[in-house]
N, C-alpha and C positions, 0 to 999 in steps of 0.2 A: 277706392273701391270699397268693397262691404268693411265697414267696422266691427258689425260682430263676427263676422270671421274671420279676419284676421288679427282682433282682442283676444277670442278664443283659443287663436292657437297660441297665441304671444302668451296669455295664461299657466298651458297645459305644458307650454316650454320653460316654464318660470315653474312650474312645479313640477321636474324633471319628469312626464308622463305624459303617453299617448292619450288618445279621445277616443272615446264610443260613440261612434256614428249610427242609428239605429236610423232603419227605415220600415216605413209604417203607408200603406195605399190609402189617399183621401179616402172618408164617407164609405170605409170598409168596418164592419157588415153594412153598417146605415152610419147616418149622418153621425146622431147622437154617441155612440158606442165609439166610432170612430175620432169625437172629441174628446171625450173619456180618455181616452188610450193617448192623447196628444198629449191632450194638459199633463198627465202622471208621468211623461217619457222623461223632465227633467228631476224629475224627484225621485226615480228610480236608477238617472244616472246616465243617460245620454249629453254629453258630450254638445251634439248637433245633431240635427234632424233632418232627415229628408223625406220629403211627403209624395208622393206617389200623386201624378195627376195621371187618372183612369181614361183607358183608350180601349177600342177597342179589337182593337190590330196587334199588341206589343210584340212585335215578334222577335225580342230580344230577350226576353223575359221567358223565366220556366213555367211549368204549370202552379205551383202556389201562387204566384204574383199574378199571371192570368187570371186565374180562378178571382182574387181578390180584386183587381178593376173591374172583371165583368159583373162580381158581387155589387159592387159599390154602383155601377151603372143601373144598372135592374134597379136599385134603390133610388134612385134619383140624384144618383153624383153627378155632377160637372165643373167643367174650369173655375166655372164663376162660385162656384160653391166651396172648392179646393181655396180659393182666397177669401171667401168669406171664412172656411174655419183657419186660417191665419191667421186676418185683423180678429179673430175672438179670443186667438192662444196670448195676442201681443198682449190684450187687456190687464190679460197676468202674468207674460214673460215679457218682460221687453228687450232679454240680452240674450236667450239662447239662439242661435244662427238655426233658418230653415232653408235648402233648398229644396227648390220644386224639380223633381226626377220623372222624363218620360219621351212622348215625341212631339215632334215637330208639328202636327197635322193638329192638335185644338190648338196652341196655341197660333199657327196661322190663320186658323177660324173666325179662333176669337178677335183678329187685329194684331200683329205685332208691337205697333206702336201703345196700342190703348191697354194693350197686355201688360206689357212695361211699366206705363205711367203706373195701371192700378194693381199690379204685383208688389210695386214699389209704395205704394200708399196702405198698402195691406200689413208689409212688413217683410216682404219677403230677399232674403240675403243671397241667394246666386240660385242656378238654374243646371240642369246636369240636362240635355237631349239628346238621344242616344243617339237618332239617327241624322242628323247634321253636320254634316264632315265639315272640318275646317275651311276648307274650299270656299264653301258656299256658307259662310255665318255669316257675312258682312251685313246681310238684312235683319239679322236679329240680334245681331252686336250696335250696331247705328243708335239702338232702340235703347239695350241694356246699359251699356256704357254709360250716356249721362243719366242713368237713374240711379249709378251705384248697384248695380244685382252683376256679382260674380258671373260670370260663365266657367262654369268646370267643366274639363274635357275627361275621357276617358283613354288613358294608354294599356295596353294587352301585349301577352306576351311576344306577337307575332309585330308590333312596335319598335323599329330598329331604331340604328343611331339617325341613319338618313332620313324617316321619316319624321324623328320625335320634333324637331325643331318645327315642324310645322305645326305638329300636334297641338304644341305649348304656346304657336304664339297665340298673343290675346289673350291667354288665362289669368284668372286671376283666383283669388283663392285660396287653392289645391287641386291639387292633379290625382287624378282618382286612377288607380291601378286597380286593373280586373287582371285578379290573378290566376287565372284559364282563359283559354278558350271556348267560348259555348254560350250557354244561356242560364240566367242567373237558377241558380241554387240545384245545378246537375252534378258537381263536382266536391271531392274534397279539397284540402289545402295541402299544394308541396311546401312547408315552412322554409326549408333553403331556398327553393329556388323565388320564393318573396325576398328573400333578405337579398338577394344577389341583384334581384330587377327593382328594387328599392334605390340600392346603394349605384347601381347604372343611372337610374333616375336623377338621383340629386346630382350628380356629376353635370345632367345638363339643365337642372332649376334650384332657385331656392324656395322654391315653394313647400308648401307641406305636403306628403305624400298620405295619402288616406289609402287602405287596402281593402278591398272587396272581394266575394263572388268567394262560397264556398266557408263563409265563417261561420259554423253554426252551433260549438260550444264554450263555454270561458276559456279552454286550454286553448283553444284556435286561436280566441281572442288575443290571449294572453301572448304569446309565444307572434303573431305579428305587431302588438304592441311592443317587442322588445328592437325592431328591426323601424318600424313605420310611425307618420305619426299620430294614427288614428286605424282603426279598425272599423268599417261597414257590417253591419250584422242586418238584412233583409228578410231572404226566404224563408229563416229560422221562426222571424217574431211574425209573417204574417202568416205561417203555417197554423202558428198558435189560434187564429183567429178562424181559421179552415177548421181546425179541430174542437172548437169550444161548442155548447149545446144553450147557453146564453149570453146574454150580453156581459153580466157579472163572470163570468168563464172567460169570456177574449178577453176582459181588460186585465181580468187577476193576473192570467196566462203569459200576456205581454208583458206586462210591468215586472212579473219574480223574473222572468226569461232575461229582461233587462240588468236586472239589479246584479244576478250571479254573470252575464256579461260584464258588466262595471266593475265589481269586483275583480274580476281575473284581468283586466285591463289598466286597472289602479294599483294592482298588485305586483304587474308583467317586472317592473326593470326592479323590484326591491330583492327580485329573488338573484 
């Protein structure tokens, strides 16, 4: 399955430290501003990336990330567009891991099978889709599997013992823990009770654990990087983009917002 993610994490585990998982919503404001902000994510200190393919339903999603796929829509975002700005990032990344986070309904659109093939041709290392219950992935695992792209699932705290093993089968990757209840970027962070549904987790994978939902300054960062192994930072960096007044504004706005994430997550286990 994906080599850059799982080089990535074999890395950041060889350098005793969690990841900065930063996500960023395709062709958010526009095309251009929104490659801007790609290309800078690893020089600012991401980790891995996860790109946002704009829908226009999310109904998992808070109001910042809303607001930012139906930006990106209005502009002339689409699937096919979200993998074009991929194969343009690989031009000059070829090793940071991206996956593609959202729903099931464009990429049904677009083709599962031709979605695969040219996600896979694009560059893209696993796939997060919120609303596709384990149940029913066989149709778009058949697809993913021999092209090498991860499927990461999402476990939540309402995720028992008796459920998880279904959760996790077929993953590959990391297992993404959403550490609330709700919809992304409504909540803060209870730092113990990550550390406890962390250390529940590895009990039933070896997978890397990645934490989400609710991380919105370096101490947050910080402080699940000493438990996980990696931290998700979303609503925070695309609020930046909601707030800026130009295009020079969201990219400045994202990248510092990154860099003082990186920091307090490269920092988390020294203290």
């Amino acid at each position: 399955m994906s080599t850059r993610i799982n080089k990535r994490f074999a890395d950041l585990k060889g350098e005793n430290r969690a990841g900065l998982v930063t996500f960023v919503m395709a062709g958010d404001p526009d095309h251009d501003t929104a490659m801007r902000i790609l290309n800078g994510l690893p020089g600012a200190g991401a980790d891995l990336i996860e790109l946002g393919m704009p829908f226009t339903d999310p109904m998992a999603d808070g109001p910042a990330i809303q607001v930012a796929g139906l930006r990106a829509l209005e502009n002339g975002a689409s699937l096919r567009k979200t993998l074009e700005m991929v194969r343009e990032f690989r031009k000059s990344d070829p090793d940071t891991p991206i996956i593609l986070m959202g729903y099931y309904n464009p990429v049904f659109i677009y083709g599962v099978e031709q979605f695969s093939l040219d996600a896979r041709e694009a560059g893209v290392d696993g796939l997060i889709i919120v609303d596709i219950p384990p149940e029913e992935a066989d149709e778009l695992t058949e697809h993913t599997v021999p092209n090498d792209i991860s499927l990461i699932r999402l476990a939540t705290p309402t995720t028992d013992d008796k459920r998880l093993p279904t959760v996790l089968d077929g993953v590959s990757g990391f297992v993404y823990y959403v550490s609330f209840t709700g919809i992304t970027g409504a909540a803060s962070l209870d730092t113990e009770a990550v550390a406890n549904a962390v250390a529940r987790l590895k009990r039933h994978t070896g997978l890397p654990i990645a934490v989400g939902f609710g991380i919105k300054t370096p101490d947050q960062a910080a402080a699940v990087a000493r438990c996980a192994d990696a931290a998700v930072v979303g609503s925070a960096l695309v609020q930046k983009v909601t707030d800026a007044e130009t295009a020079d504004q969201a990219v400045d706005g994202v990248l510092d917002l990154v860099k003082q994430l990186a920091d307090g997550v490269r920092n988390a286990r020294a203290k």
